[in-house]
C-alpha positions in Angstrom: 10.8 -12.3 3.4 13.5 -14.0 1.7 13.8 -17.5 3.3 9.8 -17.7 3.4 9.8 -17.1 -0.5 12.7 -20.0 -0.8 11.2 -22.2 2.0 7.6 -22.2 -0.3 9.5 -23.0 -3.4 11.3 -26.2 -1.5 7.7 -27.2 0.0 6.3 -27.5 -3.9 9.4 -29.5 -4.0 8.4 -32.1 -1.2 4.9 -32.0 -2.5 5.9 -33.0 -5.8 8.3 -35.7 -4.5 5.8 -37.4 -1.8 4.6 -40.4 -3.1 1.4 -41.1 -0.9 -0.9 -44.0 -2.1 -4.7 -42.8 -3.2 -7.6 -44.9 -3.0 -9.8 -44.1 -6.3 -12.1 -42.2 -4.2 -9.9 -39.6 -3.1 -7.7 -39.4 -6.0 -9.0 -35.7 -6.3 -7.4 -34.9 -2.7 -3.5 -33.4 -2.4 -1.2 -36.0 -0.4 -0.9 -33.5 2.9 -4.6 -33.9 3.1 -4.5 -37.3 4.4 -2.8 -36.2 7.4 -6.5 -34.3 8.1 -8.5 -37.6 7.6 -10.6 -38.5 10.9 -9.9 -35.6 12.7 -13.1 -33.4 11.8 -13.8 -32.8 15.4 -10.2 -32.1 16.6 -7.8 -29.6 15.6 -4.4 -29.4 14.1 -1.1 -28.7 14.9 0.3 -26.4 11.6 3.9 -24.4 11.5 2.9 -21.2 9.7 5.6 -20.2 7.0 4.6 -16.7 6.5 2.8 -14.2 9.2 -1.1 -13.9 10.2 -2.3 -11.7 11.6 -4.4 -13.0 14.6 -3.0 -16.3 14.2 1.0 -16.3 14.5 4.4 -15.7 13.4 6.3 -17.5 10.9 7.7 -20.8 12.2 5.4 -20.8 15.0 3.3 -23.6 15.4 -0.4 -23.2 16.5 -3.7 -25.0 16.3 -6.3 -24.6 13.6 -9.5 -26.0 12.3 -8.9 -28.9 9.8 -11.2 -27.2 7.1 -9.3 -23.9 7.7 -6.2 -25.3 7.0 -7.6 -27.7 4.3 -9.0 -24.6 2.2 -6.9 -21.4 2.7 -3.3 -22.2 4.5 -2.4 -24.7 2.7 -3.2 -24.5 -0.6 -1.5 -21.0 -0.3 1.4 -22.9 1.7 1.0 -19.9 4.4 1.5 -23.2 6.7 2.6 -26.9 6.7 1.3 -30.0 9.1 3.4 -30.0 12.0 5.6 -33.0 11.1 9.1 -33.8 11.4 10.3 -32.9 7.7 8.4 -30.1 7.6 9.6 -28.7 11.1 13.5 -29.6 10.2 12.9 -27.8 6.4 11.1 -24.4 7.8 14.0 -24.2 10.7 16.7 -24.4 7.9 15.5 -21.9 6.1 15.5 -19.0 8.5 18.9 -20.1 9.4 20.0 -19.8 6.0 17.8 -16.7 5.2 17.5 -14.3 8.1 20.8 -13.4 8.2 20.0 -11.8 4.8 16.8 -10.3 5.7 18.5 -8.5 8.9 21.4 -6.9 6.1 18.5 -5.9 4.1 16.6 -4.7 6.8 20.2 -2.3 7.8 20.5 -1.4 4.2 17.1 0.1 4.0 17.5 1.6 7.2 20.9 3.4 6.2 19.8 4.7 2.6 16.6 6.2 4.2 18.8 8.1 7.0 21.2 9.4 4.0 18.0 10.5 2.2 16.6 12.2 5.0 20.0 13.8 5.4 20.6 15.0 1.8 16.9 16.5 2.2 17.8 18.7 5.0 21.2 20.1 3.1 18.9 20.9 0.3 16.4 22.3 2.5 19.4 24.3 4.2 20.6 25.6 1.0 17.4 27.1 0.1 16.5 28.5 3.3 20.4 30.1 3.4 20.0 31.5 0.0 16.6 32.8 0.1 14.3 35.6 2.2 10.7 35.3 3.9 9.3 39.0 3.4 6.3 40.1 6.1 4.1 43.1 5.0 2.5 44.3 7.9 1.0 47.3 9.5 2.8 50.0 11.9 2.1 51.4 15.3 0.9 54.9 14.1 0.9 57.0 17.6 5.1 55.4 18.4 5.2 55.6 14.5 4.6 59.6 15.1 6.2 59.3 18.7 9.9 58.8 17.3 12.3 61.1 18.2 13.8 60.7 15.1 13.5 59.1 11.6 16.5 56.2 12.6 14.4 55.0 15.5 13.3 51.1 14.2 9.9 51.5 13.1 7.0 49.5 15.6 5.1 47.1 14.1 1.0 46.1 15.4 1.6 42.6 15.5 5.3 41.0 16.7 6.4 38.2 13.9 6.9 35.1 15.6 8.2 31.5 15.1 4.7 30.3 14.0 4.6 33.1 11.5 7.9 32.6 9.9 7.3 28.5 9.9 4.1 29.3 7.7 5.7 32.0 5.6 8.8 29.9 4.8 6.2 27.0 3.6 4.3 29.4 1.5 7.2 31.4 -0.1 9.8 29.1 -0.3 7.7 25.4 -0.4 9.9 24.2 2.6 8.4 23.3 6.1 11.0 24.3 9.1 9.8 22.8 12.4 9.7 26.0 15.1 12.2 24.0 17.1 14.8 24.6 14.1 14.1 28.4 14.4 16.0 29.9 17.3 14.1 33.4 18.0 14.4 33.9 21.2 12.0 36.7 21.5 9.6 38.0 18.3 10.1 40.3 16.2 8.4 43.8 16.8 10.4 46.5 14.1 10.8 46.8 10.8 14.1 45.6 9.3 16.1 42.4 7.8 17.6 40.0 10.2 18.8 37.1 10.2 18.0 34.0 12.4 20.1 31.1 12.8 18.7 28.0 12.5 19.6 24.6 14.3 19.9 22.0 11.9 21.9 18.8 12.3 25.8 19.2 12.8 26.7 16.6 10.5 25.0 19.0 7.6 28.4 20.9 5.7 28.3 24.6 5.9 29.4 26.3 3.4 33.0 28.0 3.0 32.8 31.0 6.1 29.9 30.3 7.6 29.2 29.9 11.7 25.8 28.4 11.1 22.8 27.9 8.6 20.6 31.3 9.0 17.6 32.4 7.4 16.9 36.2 6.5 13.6 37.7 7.3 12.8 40.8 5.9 9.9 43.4 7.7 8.6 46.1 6.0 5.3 48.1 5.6 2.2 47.2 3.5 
């Protein structure tokens, strides 16, 4: 997060600046440290700058062991003691800051909605422009039952939405969810027809057409 990454850069700042007095045997120690002296058996009161998972949020303030914060929050300032300067500095931040996380956040939001948009036009294009072909077997006894040869020849096994959903990702390398597909009943003869499919309205058709179809083409083996 933005402000986090500026907040961290300001607390090197402070560190930096603070001028705490060291005896010579704990010259080895960072200033902050101090404010862990004689509390071994207590805990402390931190303000996490970045979140933790099972611990907090960023800018809440919660209770942890001094050697935990001693040895892994804040040498990796992913938390501050809980004092004045610290509590003013971390508030300023997301003040300044979170307005331009949330305007980041919408950006990413909107160019992943456009994307997914100029997917389904290309999807559409293919799927308008293309034809799913089924080889299948016929019903020989109405097969030899017509009463003539322009009767639609009877397929074994009806096509349905499943079928043309797995077809279309085999022979065209685009997936269609059966919802998109509207077949109201399956498809028993051979022939081409076209189904329509419901994609979003805010997809352009192209110059004289209704709606987005896809042709599906039945014939024998």
């Amino acid at each position: 997060m933005a402000y986090l990454q500026h907040g961290r850069n300001a607390l090197r700042q402070i560190l930096r600046e603070t001028n705490v007095r060291r005896s010579s045997s704990d010259s080895s120690l960072p200033p902050l440290l101090y404010a862990c002296q004689g509390v071994r058996f207590r805990k402390l009161e931190v303000i996490l700058t970045t979140n933790i998972d099972k611990l907090g949020k960023a800018g809440e303030t919660v209770k942890v062991a001094p050697g935990y914060f001693r040895n892994h929050l804040m040498p990796k300032l992913l938390a501050v003691p809980n004092l004045d300067k610290f509590a003013h500095l971390i508030t300023e931040q997301r003040k300044l800051y979170q307005q331009e996380e949330e305007e980041e956040v919408k950006k990413v939001v909107d160019e992943t909605k456009e994307d997914r948009m100029k997917e389904f036009e290309t999807a559409a294009k293919r799927l308008d422009k293309s034809r799913v072909t089924f080889r299948v077997g016929i019903d020989a006894e109405k097969f030899r039952a017509r009463a003539s040869k322009d009767e639609p020849v009877v397929i074994l096994s009806p096509v349905t939405k499943d079928d043309i959903v797995k077809e279309a990702a085999r022979q065209l390398n685009v997936l269609i969810d059966p919802d998109n597909l509207h077949l109201p009943t399956p498809l028993t003869t051979f022939g081409e027809f076209e189904v329509p499919l419901r994609l979003p309205r805010s997809i352009p058709l192209p110059d004289g057409k209704v709606n987005w179809t896809l042709t599906i083409k039945i014939r024998g083996k």
